[in-house]
C-alpha positions as CSV (number, residue, x, y, z in Angstrom):
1,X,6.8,-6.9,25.7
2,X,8.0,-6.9,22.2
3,X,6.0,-6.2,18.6
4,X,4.8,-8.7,16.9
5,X,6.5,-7.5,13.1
6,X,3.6,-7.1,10.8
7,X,3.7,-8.6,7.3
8,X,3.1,-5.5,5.4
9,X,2.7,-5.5,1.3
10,X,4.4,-2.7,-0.4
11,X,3.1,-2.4,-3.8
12,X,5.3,0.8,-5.2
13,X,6.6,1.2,-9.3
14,X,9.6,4.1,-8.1
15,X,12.8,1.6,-6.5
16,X,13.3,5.1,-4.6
17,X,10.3,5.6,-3.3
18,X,9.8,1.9,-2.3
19,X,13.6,1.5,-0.9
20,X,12.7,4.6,1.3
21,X,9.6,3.5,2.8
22,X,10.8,0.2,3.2
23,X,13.3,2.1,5.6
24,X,10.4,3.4,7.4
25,X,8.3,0.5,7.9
26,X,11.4,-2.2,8.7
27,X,13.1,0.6,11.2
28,X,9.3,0.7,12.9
29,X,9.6,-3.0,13.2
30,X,7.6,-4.3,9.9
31,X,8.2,-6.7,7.9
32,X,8.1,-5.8,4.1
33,X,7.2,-7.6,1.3
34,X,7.7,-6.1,-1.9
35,X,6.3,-5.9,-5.2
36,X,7.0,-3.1,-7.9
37,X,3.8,-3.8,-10.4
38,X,0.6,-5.3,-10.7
39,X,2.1,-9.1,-11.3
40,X,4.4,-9.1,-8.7
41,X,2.0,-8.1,-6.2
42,X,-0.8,-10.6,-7.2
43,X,2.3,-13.6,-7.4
44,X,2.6,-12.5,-3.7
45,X,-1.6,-13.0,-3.3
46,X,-0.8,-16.2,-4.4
47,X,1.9,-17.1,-2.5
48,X,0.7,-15.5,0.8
49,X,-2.0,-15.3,2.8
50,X,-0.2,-13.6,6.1
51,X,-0.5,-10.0,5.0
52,X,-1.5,-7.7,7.5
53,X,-1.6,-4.4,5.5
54,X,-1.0,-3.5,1.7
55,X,0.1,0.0,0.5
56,X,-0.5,0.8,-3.1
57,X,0.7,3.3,-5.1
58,X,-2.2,4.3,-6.6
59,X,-0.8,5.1,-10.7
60,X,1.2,1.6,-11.5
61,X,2.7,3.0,-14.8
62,X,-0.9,3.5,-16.9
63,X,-2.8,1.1,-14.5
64,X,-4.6,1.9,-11.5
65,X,-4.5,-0.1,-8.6
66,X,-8.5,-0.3,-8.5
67,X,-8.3,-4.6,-9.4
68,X,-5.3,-5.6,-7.4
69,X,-7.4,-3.5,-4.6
70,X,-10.8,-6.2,-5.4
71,X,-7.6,-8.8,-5.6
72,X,-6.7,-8.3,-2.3
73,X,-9.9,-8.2,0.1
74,X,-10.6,-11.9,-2.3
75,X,-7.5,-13.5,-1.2
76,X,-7.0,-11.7,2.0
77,X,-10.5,-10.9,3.4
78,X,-10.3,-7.9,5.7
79,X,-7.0,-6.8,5.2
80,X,-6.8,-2.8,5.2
81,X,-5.6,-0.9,2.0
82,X,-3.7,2.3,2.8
83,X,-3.0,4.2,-1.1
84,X,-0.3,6.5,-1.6
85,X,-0.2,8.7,-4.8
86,X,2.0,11.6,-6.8
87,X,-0.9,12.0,-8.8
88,X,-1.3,11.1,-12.5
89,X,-1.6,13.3,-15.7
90,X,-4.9,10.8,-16.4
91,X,-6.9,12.3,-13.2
92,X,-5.8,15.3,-10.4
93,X,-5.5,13.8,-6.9
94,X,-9.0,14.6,-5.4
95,X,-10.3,12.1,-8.5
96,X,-7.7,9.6,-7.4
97,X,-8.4,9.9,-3.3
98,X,-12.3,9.3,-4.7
99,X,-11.8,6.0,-6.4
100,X,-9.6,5.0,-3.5
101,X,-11.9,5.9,-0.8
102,X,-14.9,4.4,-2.7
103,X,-12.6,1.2,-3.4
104,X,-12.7,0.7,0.1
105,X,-9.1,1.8,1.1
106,X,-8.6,2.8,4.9
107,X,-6.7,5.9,4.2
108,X,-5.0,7.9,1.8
109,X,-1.6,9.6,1.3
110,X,-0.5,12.5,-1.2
111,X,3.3,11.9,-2.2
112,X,5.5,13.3,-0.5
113,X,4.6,12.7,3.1
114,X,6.4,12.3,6.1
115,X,7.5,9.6,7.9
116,X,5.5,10.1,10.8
117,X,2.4,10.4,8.5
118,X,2.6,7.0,6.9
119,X,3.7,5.3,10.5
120,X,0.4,7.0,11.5
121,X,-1.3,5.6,8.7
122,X,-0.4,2.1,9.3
123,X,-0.7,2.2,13.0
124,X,-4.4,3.2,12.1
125,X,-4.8,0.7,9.7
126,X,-3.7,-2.2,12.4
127,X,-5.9,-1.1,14.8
């Protein structure tokens, strides 16, 4: 039986950190769509409407990803939200985990992870 590739929304402002976890997702059998800012990624809402996941990097340049989070679950009703973050020199991480737990997202990563701990993520988020 083969995987069904999931349409996966990466939503990531660093071309290296987005190229590399593109890597991961496509070599786990995802499909990536990819967006490096807040417009891209809401031209893709309105473009798409089979997204089975979205990752966001929390911090987009000064932005947070808090709207493009209340974006999503309009356009896309029930799609899980995994955030990823560095951290930010506006709030430490614990501060950012908060806002992206109580913004509803399904689980939360603290750059850098490992490979196995975003596939993990994902695979939890799918479920």
């Amino acid at each position: 039986m083969t995987k069904v590739p999931k349409q996966i929304l990466l939503v990531e402002d660093d071309p290296e950190v987005r190229k590399l976890i593109v890597q991961f997702l496509t070599r786990d059998g995802n499909e990536v769509v990819e967006a490096s800012g807040l417009d891209q990624a809401r031209q893709v809402l309105s473009e798409r409407s089979d997204i089975d996941l979205a990752i966001l990097d929390f911090w987009l340049g000064t932005e947070t990803a808090v709207g493009l989070m209340d974006d999503l679950r309009s356009a896309l009703q029930g799609v899980p939200i995994v955030i990823i973050s560095g951290g930010h020199p506006m709030a430490d991480l614990e501060t950012t985990q908060a806002i992206a737990d109580f913004s509803g997202a399904v689980a939360f990563l603290q750059k850098p992870f490992r490979k196995m701990d975003l596939l993990n993520a994902v695979a939890a988020a799918l479920k």
